[in-house]
C-alpha positions in Angstrom: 2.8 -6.7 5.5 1.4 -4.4 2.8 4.0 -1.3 2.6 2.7 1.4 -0.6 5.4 0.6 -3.6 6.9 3.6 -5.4 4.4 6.0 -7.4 7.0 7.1 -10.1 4.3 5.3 -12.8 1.7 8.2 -12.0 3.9 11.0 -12.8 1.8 13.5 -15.7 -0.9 11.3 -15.1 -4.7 12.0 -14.8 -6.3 9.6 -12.5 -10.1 9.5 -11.9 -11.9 7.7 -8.7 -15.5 6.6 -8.7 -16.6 7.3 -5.6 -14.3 9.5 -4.9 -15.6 11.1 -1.7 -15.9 7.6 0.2 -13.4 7.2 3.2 -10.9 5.1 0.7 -11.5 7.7 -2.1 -10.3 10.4 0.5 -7.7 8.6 1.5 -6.2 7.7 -2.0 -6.3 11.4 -3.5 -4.0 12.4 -0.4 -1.6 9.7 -1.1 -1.3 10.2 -5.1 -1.4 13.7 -4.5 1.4 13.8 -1.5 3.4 10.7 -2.9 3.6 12.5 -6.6 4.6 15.7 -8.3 2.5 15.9 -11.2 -0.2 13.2 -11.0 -3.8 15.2 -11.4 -7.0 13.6 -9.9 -10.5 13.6 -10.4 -13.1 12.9 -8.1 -16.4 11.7 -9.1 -19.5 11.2 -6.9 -23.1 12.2 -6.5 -22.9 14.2 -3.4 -21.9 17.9 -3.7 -21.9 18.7 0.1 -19.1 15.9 0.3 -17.5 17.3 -2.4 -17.7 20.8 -1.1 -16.3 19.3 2.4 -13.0 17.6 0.8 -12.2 20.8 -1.3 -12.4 23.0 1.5 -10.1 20.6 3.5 -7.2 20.8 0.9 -4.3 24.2 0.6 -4.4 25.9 -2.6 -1.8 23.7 -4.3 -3.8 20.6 -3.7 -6.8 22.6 -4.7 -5.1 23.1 -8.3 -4.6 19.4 -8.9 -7.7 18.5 -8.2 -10.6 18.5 -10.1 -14.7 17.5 -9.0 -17.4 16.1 -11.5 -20.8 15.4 -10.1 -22.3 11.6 -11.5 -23.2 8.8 -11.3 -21.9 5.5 -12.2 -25.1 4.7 -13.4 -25.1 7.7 -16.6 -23.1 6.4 -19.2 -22.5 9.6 -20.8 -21.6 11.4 -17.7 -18.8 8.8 -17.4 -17.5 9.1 -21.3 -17.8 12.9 -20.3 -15.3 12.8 -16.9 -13.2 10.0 -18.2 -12.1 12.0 -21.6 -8.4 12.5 -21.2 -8.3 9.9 -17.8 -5.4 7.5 -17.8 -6.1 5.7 -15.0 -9.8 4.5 -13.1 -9.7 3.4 -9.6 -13.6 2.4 -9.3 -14.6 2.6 -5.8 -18.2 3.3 -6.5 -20.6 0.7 -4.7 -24.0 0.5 -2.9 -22.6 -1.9 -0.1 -24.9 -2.4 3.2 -26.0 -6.4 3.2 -29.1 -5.7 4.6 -30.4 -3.0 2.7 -29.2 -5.0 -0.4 -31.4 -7.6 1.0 -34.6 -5.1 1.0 -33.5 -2.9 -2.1 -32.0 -5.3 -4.7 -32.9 -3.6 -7.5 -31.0 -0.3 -6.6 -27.8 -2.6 -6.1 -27.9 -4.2 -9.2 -28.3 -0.8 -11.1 -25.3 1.1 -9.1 -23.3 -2.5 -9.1 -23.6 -4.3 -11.9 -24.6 -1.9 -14.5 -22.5 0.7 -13.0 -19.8 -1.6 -13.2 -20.6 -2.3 -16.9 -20.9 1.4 -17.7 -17.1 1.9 -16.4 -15.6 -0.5 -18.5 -17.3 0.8 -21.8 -16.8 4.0 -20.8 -13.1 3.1 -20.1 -12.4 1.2 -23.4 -14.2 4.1 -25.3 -11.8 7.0 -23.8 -8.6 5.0 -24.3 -8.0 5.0 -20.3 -4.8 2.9 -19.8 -5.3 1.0 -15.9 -8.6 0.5 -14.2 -8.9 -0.7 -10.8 -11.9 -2.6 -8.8 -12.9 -2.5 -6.1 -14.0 -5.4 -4.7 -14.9 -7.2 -1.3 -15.0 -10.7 0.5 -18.3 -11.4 0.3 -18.1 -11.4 -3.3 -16.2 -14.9 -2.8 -19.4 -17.8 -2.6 -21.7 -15.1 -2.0 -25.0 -15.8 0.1 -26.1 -12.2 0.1 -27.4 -9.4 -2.6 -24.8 -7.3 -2.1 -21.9 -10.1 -2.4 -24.0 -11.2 -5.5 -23.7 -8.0 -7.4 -19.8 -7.8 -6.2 -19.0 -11.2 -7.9 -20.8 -10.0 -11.1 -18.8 -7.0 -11.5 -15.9 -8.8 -10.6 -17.0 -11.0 -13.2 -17.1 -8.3 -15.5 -13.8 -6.2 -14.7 -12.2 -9.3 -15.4 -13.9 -10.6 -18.8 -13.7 -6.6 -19.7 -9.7 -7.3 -20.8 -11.5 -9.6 -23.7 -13.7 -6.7 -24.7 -10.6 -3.8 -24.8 -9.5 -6.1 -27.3 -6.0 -5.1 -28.8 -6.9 -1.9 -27.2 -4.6 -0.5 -24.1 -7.1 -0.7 -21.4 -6.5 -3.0 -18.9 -9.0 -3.6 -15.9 -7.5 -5.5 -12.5 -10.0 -6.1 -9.4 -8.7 -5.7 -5.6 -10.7 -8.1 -3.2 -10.6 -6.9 0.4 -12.6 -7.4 3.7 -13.8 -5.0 6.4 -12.1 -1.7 6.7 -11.3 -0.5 10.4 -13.4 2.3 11.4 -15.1 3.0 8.2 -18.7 4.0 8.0 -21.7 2.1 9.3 -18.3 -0.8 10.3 -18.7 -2.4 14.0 -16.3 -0.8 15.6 -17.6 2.8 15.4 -20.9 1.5 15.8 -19.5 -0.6 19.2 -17.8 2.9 20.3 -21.3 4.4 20.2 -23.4 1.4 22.1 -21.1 0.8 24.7 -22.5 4.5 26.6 -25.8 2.3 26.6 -24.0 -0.8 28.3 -25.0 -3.3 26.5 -23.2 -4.4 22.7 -25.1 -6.7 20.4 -23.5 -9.5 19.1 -24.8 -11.1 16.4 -23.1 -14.6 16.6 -20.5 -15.8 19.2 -18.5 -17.6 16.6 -18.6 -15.0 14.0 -15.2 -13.4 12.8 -14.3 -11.6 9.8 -10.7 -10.2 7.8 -9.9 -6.4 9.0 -7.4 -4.0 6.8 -6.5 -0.6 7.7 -7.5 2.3 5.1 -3.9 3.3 4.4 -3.0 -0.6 3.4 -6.6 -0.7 1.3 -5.3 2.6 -0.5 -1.4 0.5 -0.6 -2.5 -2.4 -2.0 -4.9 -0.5 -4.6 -1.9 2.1 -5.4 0.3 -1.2 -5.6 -1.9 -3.3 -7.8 -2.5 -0.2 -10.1 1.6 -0.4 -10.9 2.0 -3.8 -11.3 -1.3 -5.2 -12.9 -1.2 -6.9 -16.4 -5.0 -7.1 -17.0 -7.7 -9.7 -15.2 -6.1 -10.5 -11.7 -7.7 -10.8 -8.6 -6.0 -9.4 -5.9 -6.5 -10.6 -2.1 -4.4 -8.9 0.7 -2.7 -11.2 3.4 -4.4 -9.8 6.6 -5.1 -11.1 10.0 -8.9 -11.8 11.2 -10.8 -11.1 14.3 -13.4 -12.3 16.2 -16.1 -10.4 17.0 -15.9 -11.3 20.7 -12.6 -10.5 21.2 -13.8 -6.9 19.8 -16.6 -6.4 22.3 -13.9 -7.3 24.7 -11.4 -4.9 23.8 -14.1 -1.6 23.1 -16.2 -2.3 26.2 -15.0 -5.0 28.9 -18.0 -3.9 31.5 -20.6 -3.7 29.4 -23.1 -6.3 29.0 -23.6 -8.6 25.5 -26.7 -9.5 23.6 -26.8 -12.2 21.0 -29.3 -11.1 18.2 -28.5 -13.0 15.7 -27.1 -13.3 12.4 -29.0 -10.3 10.2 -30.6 -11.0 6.6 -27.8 -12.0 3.8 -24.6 -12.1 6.7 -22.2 -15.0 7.1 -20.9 -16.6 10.0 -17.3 -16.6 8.4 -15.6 -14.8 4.8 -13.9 -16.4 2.2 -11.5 -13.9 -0.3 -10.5 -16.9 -1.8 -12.8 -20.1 -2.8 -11.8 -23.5 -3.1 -12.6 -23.6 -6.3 -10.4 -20.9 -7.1 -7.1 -22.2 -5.3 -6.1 -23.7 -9.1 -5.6 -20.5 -10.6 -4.3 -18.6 -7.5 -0.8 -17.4 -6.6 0.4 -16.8 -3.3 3.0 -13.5 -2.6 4.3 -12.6 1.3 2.0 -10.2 1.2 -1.2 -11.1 -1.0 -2.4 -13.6 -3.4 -3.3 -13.2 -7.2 -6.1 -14.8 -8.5 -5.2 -15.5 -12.6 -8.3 -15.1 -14.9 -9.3 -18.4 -16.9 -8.8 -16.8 -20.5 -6.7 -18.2 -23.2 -5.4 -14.9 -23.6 -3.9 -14.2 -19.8 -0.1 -16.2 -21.9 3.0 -16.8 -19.9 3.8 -16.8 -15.7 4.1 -12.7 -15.4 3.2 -12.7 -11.8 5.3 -16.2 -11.0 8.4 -14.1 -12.4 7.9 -11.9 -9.8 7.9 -14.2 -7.0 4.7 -15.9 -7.2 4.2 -19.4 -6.1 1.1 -21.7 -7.0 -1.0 -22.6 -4.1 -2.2 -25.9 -3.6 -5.3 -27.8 -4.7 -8.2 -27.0 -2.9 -6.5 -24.1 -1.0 -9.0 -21.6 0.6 -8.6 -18.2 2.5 -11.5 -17.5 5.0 -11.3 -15.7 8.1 -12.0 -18.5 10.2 -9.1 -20.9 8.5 -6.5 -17.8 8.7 -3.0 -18.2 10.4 -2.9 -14.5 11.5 -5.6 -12.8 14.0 -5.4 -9.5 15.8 -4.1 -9.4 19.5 -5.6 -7.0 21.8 -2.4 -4.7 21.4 -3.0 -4.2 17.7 -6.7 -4.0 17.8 -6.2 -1.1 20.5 -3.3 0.4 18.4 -6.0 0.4 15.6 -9.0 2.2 17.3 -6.8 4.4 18.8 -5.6 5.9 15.4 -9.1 6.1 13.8 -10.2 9.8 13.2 -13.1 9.8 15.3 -14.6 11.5 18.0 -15.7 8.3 20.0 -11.9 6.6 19.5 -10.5 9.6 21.1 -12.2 9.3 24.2 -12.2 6.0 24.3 -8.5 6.2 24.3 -8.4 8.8 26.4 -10.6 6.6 29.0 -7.5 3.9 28.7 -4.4 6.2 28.4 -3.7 5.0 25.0 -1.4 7.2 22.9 -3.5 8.2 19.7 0.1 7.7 17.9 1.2 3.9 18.9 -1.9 2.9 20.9 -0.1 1.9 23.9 -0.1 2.7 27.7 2.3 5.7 28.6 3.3 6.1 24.9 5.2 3.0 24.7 4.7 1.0 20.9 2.1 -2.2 20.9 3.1 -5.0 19.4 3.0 -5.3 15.9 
C-alpha cells in the first residue's frame, strides 16, 4: 500500500516539474501545494494553452505560489534559466506513445535521452539539491523505442550522482507502469469504443501493472524525502489483464483480437532478473541500488530493507496481486472523466467508493 509520507522536508522550498502540465504534473503541484505551507512550484512545459488552463483552475493563493516557464527539455539554456534558485526537480518530461516511438525515433531520443542529459547538467550547474525521474516499465528489457530511450535516461539519472561529484545534487529515478485513466491509456480509450460495440483486444494473454495517479504522485513525493542518490524505485502494485478489463467496461459488447501493435509486449517487467542482486524489497516497493563503488554502506536496509533473492523478477504476469472486479470498478468510477461518469451512472456505482448503493468495494 503506498500511503504519501510527511512533506515537512519541502517547507521554503522551490520545486520545479518538467512536464509540469501532464496529468501527474497536475496532480503533484496540488499535493505539494495543499500538503505544505511554504513550498513554491514551478511548472515547466511547452504548451501555453495548458498552462493557461491549470492557472485559471487554481484560487488566488495557489495562484501566488505558483510560477509558469515555457521550455523545453530539449534547450539547455532555458533549463539553467528556470532551474536558477530550484531546490528540487521532479522530471516528468517524456515523449512516451510506443508506436509513435516506433515511427518517430529520432524525436524520442532528442526529448528523452538528451533531454534527460540536459536536466542533469542543468541541475548540477544551479546547485539543485533532489532530482526525481520519472521512469516506466518498459524501460526494464526494453523491446520498444520508447522503453529504449527510458532505460538510457535511467541510465543516466543514475550515473549523473558520479558527475555532481562532491557536489549536493542527488538524482533518484521512480519506475512505474500504466497509470489508470491517464491520456491515450485503455481504459478511457475502452470507455469511448464500447458506444461502437465492439473493443479491440490486442492479445488475450496480455496483462500489464496499473497505479492510481495519487499513489504515482505518493511514491514520487515519497522517494523525493527519502532518496540518497542513484536508486531505482519500483512500486508494489497489483496487475491486470486486459480481458478481465473488457469485461468489467463493456460485458455486451463484442471483442476483436488485432494483435500486438509495433514495439508492445505481451507482459512488463519493473524489475529484470538480472537486476534482482542489487534490489531491495520494502512492504510497499522495491529499491533497485546502483552498481557504483561510491553508493557505501546499507542506508535503505537500515530502514527496513531486505535483499531479494537471486534471479528474482517482478513482471506483471509473475505478480502475487491482481485487480478484482470491485477495485477495477472502484477505479473507473473515480477517474475525472466524462465517459467514467456515465458509465457509472449506467451501473449505479457511487463516483466516491465505486460500489452498488454507495456501499465500499473491497480493497
Amino acid at each position: 500500500m503506498i500511503t504519501l509520507r510527511p512533506l515537512d522536508f519541502l517547507e521554503n522550498t522551490r520545486i520545479l516539474i518538467t512536464g509540469g502540465t501532464g496529468s501527474l504534473g497536475n496532480r503533484l503541484m496540488q499535493v505539494i501545494l495543499g500538503a505544505t505551507s511554504a513550498a513554491h512550484v514551478v511548472i515547466l512545459s511547452r504548451d501555453e494553452f495548458k498552462q493557461y488552463q491549470m492557472r485559471e483552475a487554481q484560487d488566488e493563493a495557489a495562484r501566488q505560489r505558483t510560477s509558469y516557464f515555457l521550455g523545453d527539455v530539449r534547450d539547455a539554456s532555458r533549463l539553467r534559466r528556470a532551474f536558477q534558485g530550484v531546490d528540487c526537480v521532479i522530471h516528468t518530461a517524456a515523449l512516451k506513445q510506443v508506436p509513435a516511438a516506433e515511427y518517430n525515433p529520432f524525436e524520442f531520443i532528442r526529448t528523452n535521452v538528451v533531454g534527460a542529459e540536459n536536466v542533469i547538467d542543468a541541475a548540477i550547474d544551479c546547485g539543485v539539491s533532489r532530482v526525481v525521474a520519472l521512469s516506466t516499465d518498459k524501460a526494464a528489457n526494453p523491446i520498444n523505442l520508447y522503453g529504449a530511450t527510458k532505460l538510457c535516461s535511467d541510465k543516466l539519472f543514475v550515473a549523473g550522482n558520479s558527475y555532481s561529484g562532491k557536489k549536493k545534487t542527488r538524482f533518484s529515478v521512480v519506475r512505474y507502469g500504466n497509470v489508470v485513466g491517464s491520456r491515450g491509456s485503455v481504459i478511457p480509450f475502452f470507455l469511448a469504443k464500447r458506444k461502437k460495440g465492439v473493443l479491440p483486444i490486442t492479445d488475450p494473454r496480455m496483462t500489464r501493472f496499473w497505479i492510481t495517479l495519487d499513489q504515482g504522485a505518493a511514491l514520487v513525493l515519497n522517494a523525493l524525502r527519502e532518496m540518497k542518490g542513484g536508486e531505482i524505485w519500483v512500486p508494489r502494485i497489483p496487475s491486470l489483464r486486459i480481458t478481465d478489463l473488457a469485461r468489467v467496461i463493456a460485458p455486451e459488447c463484442e471483442t476483436q483480437i488485432v494483435g500486438i501493435r509495433p514495439g508492445e509486449k505481451l507482459h512488463e517487467i519493473m524489475i529484470p532478473v538480472d537486476d534482482s542482486r542489487q534490489t531491495l524489497e520494502f512492504d510497499s516497493h522495491f529499491i533497485i541500488k546502483p552498481a557504483f563503488p561510491w553508493w557505501g554502506g546499507d542506508w535503505h536496509m537500515e530502514k527496513g530493507g531486505k535483499p531479494c533473492p537471486d534471479g528474482f523478477y517482478y513482471g506483471s504476469d509473475n505478480n502475487t496481486e491482481w485487480l478484482n472486479d470491485a477495485q477495477l470498478a472502484q477505479m473507473i468510477t473515480r477517474l475525472d472523466l466524462p465517459d467514467a461518469r456515465e458509465w457509472a451512472s449506467e451501473r449505479g456505482l457511487s463516483p466516491r467508493s465505486g460500489s452498488a448503493g454507495g456501499g465500499e468495494a473491497e480493497d
